[in-house]
C-alpha positions in Angstrom: 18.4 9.6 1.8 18.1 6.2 1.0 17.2 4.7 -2.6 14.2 3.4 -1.4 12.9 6.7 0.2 13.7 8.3 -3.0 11.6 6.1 -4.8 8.7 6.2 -2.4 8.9 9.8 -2.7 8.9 10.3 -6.2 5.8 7.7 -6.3 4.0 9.9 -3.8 4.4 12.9 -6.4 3.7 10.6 -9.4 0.6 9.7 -6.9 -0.1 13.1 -6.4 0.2 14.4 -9.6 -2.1 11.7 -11.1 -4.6 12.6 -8.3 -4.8 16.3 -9.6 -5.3 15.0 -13.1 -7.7 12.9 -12.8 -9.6 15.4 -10.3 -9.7 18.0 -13.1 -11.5 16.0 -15.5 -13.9 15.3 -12.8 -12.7 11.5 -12.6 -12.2 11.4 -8.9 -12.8 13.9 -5.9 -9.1 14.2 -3.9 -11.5 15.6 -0.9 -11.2 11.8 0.5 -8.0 11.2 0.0 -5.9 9.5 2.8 -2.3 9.8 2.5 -1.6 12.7 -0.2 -2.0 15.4 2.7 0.2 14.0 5.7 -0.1 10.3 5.4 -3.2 8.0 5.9 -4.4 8.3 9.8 -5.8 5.1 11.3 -8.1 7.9 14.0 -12.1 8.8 13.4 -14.9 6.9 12.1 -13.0 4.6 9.5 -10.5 3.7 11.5 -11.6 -0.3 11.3 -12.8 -0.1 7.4 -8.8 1.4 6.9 -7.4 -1.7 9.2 -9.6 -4.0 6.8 -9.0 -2.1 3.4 -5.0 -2.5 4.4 -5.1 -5.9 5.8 -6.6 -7.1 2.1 -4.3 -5.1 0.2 -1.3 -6.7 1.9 -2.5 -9.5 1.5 -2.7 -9.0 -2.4 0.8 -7.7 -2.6 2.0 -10.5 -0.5 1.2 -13.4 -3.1 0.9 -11.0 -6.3 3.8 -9.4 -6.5 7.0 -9.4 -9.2 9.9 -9.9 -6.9 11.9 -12.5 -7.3 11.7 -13.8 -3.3 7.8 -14.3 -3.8 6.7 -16.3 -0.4 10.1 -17.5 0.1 11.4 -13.8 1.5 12.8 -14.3 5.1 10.6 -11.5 6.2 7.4 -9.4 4.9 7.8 -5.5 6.1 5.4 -3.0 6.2 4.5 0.8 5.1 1.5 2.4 5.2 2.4 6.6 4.0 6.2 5.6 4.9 4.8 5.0 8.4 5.0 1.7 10.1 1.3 0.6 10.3 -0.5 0.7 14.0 -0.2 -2.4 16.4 -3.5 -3.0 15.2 -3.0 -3.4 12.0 0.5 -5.5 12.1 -1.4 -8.2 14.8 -4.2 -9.6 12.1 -1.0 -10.7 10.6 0.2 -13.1 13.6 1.0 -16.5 12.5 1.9 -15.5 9.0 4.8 -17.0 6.7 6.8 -15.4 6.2 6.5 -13.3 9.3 5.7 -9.2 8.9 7.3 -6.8 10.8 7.0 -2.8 10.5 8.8 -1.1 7.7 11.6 0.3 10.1 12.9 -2.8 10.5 13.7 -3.5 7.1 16.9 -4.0 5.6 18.3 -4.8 1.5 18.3 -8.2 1.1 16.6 -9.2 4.6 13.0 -9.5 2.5 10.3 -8.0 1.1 9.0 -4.4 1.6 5.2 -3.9 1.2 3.6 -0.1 1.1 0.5 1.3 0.5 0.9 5.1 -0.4 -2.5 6.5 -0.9 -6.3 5.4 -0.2 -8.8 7.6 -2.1 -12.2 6.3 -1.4 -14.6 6.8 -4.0 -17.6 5.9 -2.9 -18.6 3.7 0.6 -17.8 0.8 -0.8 -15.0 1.0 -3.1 -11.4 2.1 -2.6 -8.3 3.0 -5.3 -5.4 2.8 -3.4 -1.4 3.5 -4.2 1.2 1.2 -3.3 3.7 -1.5 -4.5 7.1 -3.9 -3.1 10.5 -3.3 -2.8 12.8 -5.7 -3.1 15.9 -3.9 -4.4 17.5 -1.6 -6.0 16.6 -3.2 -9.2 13.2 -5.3 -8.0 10.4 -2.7 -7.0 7.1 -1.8 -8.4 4.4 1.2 -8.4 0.8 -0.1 -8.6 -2.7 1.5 -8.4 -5.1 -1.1 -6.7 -8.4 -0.7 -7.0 -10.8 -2.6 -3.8 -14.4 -3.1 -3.2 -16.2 -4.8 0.0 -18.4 -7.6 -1.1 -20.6 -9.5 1.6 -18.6 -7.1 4.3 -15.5 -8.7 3.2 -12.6 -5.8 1.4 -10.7 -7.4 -2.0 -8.7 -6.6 -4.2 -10.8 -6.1 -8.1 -7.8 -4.7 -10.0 -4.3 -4.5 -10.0 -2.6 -2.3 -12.9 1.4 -2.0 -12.6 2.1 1.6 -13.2 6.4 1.0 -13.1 8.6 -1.8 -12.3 12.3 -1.8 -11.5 
């Protein structure tokens, strides 16, 4: 196993875990959680609101983020439930700099991994979602992301590091 699916792992139970704590005190229903139960699926009626919420999460990792490459990485590569997103998702990022390629492809020291681990929506509006960069063995971060759709548009309202590396 490599380091980094070790540590996408263990966020996924940290994830997990912090689901079923917050569901017992009646903080947030799991019942609409993608990705805790075999990964976030891109099928059914919120396949495009999924594509969106991802895009504009990406998009907040890609220029807030604690690694030390920042824009500079050779490459951006993406996860979504240790999956490489769908076609769909990876072509609204055409023409970006640096370029983003699925997850598979990525390599230590060849750039910047992106992931989003969880979505959990909590109502039709507003999304937390579970996710962070890795960078290295000794650059990578766990964040809970919180997103709301304002004017039919997805962004990013909070951003709380839960570990860094």
């Amino acid at each position: 196993m490599s380091r980094f699916a070790g540590a996408v792992r263990n966020g996924a139970v940290i994830g997990l875990f912090a689901c079923m704590l917050l569901a017992a005190g009646g903080g947030l229903s799991c019942s609409r959680d993608e990705g805790a139960k075999g990964g976030i699926s891109f099928e059914g009626e919120r396949r495009e609101d999924l594509l969106d919420v991802c895009e504009a999460l990406f998009r907040h990792q890609f220029s807030q983020n604690a690694s030390a490459a920042q824009q500079d990485a050779a490459a951006y590569f993406l996860f979504v439930s240790e999956q490489d997103p769908p076609a769909a998702l990876l072509d609204r990022f055409a023409g970006q700099r640096p370029p983003v390629q699925p997850g598979s492809a990525f390599e230590d020291g060849k750039g910047l991994l992106f992931r989003i681990d969880r979505i959990v929506w909590l109502d039709r509006d507003t999304v937390e979602a579970e996710g962070g960069y890795y960078e290295g063995n000794l650059s990578s971060s766990g964040n809970t992301y919180r997103l709301r759709r304002e004017g039919g548009t997805w962004k990013v309202i909070s951003d709380e590091m839960n570990w860094i590396s």
